[in-house]
Structure formats: C-alpha cells, structure tokens
C-alpha positions in Angstrom: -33.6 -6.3 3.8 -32.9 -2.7 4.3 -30.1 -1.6 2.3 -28.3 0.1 4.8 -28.9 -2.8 7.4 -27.5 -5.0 4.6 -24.4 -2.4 4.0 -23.5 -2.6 7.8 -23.8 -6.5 7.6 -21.5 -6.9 4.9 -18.9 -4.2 6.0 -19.0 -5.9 9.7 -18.2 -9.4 7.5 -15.1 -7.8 5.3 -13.8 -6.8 8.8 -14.3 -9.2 11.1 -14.2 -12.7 8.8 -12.1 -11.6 6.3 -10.1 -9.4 8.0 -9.7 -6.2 6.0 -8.1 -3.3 7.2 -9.9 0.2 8.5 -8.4 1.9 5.9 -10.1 -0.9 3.0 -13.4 -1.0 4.7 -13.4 2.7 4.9 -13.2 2.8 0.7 -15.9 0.2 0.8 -18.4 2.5 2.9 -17.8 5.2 0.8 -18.1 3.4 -2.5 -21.4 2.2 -1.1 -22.9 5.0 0.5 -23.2 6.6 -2.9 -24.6 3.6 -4.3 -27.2 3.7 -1.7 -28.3 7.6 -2.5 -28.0 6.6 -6.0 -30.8 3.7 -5.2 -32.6 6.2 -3.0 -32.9 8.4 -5.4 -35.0 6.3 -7.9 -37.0 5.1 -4.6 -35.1 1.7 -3.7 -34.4 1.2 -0.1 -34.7 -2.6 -0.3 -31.9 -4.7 -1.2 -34.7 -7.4 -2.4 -35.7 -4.4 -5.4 -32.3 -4.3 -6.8 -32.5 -5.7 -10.1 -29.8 -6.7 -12.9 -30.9 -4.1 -15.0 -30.8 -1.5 -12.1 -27.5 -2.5 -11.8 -26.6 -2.1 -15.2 -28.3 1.3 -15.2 -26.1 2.6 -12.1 -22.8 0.9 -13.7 -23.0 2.7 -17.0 -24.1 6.4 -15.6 -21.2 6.1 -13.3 -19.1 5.1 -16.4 -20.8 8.0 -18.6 -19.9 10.5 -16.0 -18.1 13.7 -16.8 -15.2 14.3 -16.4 -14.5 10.4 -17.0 -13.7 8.7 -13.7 -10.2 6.5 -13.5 -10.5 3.1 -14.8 -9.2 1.7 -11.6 -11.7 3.9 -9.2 -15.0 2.5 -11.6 -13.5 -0.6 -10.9 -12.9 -0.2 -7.3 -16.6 1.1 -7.3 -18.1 -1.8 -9.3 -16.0 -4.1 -6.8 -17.6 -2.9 -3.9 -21.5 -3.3 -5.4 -20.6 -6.6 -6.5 -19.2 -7.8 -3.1 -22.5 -6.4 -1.3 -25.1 -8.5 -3.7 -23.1 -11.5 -3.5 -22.5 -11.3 0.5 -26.4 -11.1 0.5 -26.9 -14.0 -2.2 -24.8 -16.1 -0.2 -25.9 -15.9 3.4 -29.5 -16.2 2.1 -31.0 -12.8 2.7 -32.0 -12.6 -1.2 -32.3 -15.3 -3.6 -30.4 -14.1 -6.9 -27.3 -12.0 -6.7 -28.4 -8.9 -9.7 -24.7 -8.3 -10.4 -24.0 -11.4 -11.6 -23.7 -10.6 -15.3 -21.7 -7.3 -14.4 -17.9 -6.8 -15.8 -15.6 -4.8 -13.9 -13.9 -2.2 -17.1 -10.3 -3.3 -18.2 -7.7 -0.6 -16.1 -4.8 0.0 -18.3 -1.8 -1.2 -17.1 0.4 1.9 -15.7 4.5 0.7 -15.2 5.3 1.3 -11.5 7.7 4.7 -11.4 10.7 3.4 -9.6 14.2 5.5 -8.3 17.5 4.7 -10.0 20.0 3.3 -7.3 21.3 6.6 -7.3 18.2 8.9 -6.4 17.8 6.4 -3.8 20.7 6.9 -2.1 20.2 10.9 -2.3 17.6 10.2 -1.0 18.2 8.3 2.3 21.6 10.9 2.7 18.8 13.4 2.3 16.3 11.9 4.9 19.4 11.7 8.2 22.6 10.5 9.5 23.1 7.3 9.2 25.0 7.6 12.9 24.5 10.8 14.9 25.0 12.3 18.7 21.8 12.9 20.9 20.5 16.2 20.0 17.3 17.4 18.7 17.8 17.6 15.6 20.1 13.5 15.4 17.1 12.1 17.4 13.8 13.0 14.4 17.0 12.6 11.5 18.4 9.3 13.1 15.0 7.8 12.9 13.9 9.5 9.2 16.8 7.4 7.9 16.5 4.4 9.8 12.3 4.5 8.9 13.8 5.4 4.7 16.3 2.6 4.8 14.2 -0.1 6.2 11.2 0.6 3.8 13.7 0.2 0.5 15.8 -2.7 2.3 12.1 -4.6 2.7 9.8 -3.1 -0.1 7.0 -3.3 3.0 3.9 -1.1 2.6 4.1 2.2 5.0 1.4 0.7 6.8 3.4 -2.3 7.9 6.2 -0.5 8.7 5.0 1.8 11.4 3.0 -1.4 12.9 6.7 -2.7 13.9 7.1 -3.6 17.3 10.6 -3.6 18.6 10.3 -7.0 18.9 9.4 -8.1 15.7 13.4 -6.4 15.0 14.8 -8.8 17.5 16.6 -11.5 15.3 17.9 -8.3 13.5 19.2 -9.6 9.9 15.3 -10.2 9.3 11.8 -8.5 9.9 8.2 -10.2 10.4 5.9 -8.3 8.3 2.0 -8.2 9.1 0.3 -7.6 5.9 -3.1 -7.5 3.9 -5.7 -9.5 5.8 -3.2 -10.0 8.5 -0.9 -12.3 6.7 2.5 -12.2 8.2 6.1 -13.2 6.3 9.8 -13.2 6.6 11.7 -10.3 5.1 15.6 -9.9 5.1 17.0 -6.6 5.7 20.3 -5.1 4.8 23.4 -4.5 6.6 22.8 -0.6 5.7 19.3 -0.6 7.2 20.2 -2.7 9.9 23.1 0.4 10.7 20.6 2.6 10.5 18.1 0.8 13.0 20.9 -0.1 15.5 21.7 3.8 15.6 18.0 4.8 15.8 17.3 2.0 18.3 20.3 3.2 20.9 20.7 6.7 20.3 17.5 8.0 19.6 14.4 5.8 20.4 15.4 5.9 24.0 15.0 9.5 24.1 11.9 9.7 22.0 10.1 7.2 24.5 10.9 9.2 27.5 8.6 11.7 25.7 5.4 10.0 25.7 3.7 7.1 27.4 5.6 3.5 27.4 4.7 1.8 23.6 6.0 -1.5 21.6 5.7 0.4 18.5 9.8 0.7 16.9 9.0 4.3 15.5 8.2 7.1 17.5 7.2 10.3 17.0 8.6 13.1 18.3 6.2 13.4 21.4 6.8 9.6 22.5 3.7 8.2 20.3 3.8 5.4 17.8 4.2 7.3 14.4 1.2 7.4 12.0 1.1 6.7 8.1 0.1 10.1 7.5 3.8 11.3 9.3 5.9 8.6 7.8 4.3 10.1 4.1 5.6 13.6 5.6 9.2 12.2 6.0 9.4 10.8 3.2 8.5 13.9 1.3 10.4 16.0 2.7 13.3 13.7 2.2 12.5 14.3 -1.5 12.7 17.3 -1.1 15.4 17.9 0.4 17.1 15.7 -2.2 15.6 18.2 -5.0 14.0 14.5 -6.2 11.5 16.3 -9.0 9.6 13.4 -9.4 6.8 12.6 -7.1 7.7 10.4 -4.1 5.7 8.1 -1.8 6.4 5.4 0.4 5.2 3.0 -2.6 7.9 4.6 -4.3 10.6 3.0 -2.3 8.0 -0.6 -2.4 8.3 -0.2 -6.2 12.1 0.4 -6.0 12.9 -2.5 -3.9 10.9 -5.0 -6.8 12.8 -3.2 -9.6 16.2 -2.8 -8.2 16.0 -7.3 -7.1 14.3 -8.3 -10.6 17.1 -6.2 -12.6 19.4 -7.9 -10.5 18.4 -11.1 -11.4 16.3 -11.8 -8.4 13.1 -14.3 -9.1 10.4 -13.0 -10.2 8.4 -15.7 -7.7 10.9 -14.8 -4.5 10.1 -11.4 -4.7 6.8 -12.2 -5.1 7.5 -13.9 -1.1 9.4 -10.8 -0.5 6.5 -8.1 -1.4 3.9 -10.1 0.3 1.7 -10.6 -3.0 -0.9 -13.3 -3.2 -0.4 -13.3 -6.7 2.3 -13.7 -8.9 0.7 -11.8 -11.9 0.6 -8.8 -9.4 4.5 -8.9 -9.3 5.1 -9.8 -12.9 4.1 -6.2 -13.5 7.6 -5.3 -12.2 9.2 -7.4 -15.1 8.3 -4.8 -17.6 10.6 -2.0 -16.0 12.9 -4.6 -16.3 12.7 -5.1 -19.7 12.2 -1.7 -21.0 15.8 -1.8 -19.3 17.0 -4.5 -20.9 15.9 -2.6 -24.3 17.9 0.2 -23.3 20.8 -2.0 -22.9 20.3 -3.6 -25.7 19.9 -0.5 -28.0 22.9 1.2 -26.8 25.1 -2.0 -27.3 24.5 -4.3 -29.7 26.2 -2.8 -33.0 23.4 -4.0 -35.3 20.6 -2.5 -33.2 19.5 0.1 -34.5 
C-alpha cells in the first residue's frame, strides 16, 4: 500500500474508532509526515518495503541527531511509527508488523512544578474579582477568575474546560468533565469556584452573549464566541503576571496544583486518580513524589535527630 494512502487510513482510524482528539491526530500527522520524507528519501513509497532494519535505521539517526532531541518527543515519534505498522499488520494490508522489535527510549521522570497554596491564591486575586458590577473591565475579569478558580478547584485540562456547556454546570456543587477519547467523569467543585461561577454566570455571561451569536459554551470571549485554548493560555498568563509569579505558568500548572495540594492533604492517591481523569494509576503516582520530597522537608526541619 502506498504509504501515504496507509497514513490517511490509520489517522482516519485514531479519529474516528478510537476517538482521539484534533489536537493528538494533528501530532501524529506531523510525526509521520517526516517519517514518510525520511522513507522517500531512500526510495520507499510502499508500506510493504519497510523493513525491521529500516526501521531500526530511521529510529537510531533520529536518536543520533544534533542537537539531541527530548526523550519524550523520540518517544512520541517512535509511538507514532509504531502505531502505523501495527494498524497495517492488523487489518491485513501487510503481513509482518517491522517495528515489532522496536523500544521506545526510557524518558526521565521530570516532578510536576506545582504552586504553593499561596501563589495560588495571588494568583486567582490577580486574574479578577471574585464579585464585580457590570462594566467593561468586571465583565473579561469576572470571567478570568471564575475560568482560574474552576481549573484549580477541578485539576481539568484547559481543553475540557472551555468545552463546558452551561448545562454541564447545572447541578452546581459538581462538573461533568469530557476528557481524552471522550471519556466523561464527575468532578466536585468548591464553594470558592462555585462563587466565582455564580458571579460570572449572572453578571457577566449575559452581557458577553449579547455580543456574539447565541452559544452553550459557559465561557465567552469578549465578542460573544466560545473562548479558545489558545485565549484561556493568554489569561492565565497574564494572571501570572500580574501576580509577578516568576515561575512559568500554564493551565497544567493549576492541573498539577490541584493533584499536589489533595495528595499532601491526605487525599488518595486512587480518588484523585478519579478526580484527574487518568486511565492509569501509575500516571498519578508521579504526584506522590512532590509529596514526599515534602514530607522530607518536614521531616528535616523537625525531627531533632535529623540531620
């Protein structure tokens, strides 16, 4: 098969039948597309003249490469080849999948950067008023903070935040989240957040809406539309900087927050597994190690026969 037919066949299947976002297919058909100019430049067009060795061959010039690429991007890449041969192997448009013998590189494992409690809360004073009047400026600042507080009262990914309908805020002490491959879960929020959202919701959605065309969507932008990722980034960094945060802050920021904030106050390491929408425990253990290097902090600064 030709290897870009085979390319659009598999990226059609990541979308469609196992429902990946845009955004992940996107990565894929960029990961791929260099694979396939790779290929083409040593004259293989056909997926049936990929061989393990030319597999191999690609895999460690990408790894050789200077300046070194991130452990985590080679892996991403390596991902992305190895998905495409075994698609093929499996629905029978080649008989042997080349990448079988293929090993992804170890990634080191980075600790999350988390806020304290405190550069949170600078930062959500920093992002609006928690109530406000009507005018310009209350309506973008009333939703900033309501859009800050409900990300660190959830831990949700920025994506599944400005996918919100106003509906899916109607029972109001809890949120239905729609996340990776369209999974959907249960998420408590916060007296403080829901404060913030009652404000937003009454004082300045209405307003915002009468801007733009009628929309579900719970945040709006300040022409009416549903507010993109790329503009909830913006608040959020200009929140920081407003709060003269000098670390660099993202909405994952406030995800990895939420996990550390619960786990060091004894939350379960399984129910906020629930609560962060991971398939896997082992993904949310990670957040245990913040905790303990706390714990060691603690303990060093405490325990008379410590040090």
């Amino acid at each position: 098969m030709q290897l870009d037919r085979a390319v659009d066949a598999y990226l059609r299947h990541v979308s469609i039948e196992r429902g990946l976002s845009a955004h992940t297919a996107a990565a894929y058909r960029r990961d791929l597309s260099g694979y396939l100019d790779w290929l083409a430049g040593r004259g293989i067009r056909d997926s049936g003249d990929v061989t393990a060795s030319v597999v191999a061959e690609f895999a460690a010039e990408r790894a050789s490469a200077e300046p070194p690429p991130a452990a985590s991007s080679l892996a991403r890449l390596q991902s992305s080849v190895r998905g495409l041969h075994r698609f093929l192997a499996r629905e029978g448009i080649e008989s042997e999948d080349p990448t079988g013998r293929l090993r992804p590189p170890k990634a080191g494992r980075r600790l999350p950067k988390a806020l304290t409690v405190d550069q949170v809360e600078r930062l959500l004073d920093a992002a609006g008023p928690a109530t406000g009047g009507v005018d310009a400026a209350d309506l973008i600042g009333l939703r900033d903070r309501a859009l800050l507080e409900l990300l660190y009262a959830t831990g949700a990914r920025v994506s599944e935040i400005v996918q919100l309908d106003v509906d899916d805020m109607a029972q109001g002490d809890v949120v239905r989240l729609r996340g990776k491959g369209a999974k959907e879960r249960i998420v408590p929020v916060g007296s403080y957040a829901r404060a913030a959202l009652e404000a937003y919701l009454t004082r300045s959605r209405p307003e915002l809406s009468r801007r733009g065309r009628a929309t579900p969507r719970l945040f709006l932008g300040a022409r009416g539309a549903p507010l993109s990722r790329q503009s909830a980034w913006l608040v959020i960094q200009h929140a920081a900087e407003r709060a003269e945060l000098t670390a660099h802050v993202s909405p994952h920021t406030l995800r990895h927050s939420f996990a550390t904030h619960l786990l060091q106050g004894g939350a379960d390491v399984r129910v906020v597994q629930e609560l962060l929408g991971h398939a896997s425990v082992a993904t949310t253990q990670i957040y245990t190690h913040v905790s303990v290097d706390a714990l060691r902090d603690v303990y060093a600064t405490s325990h008379p026969r410590a040090r």
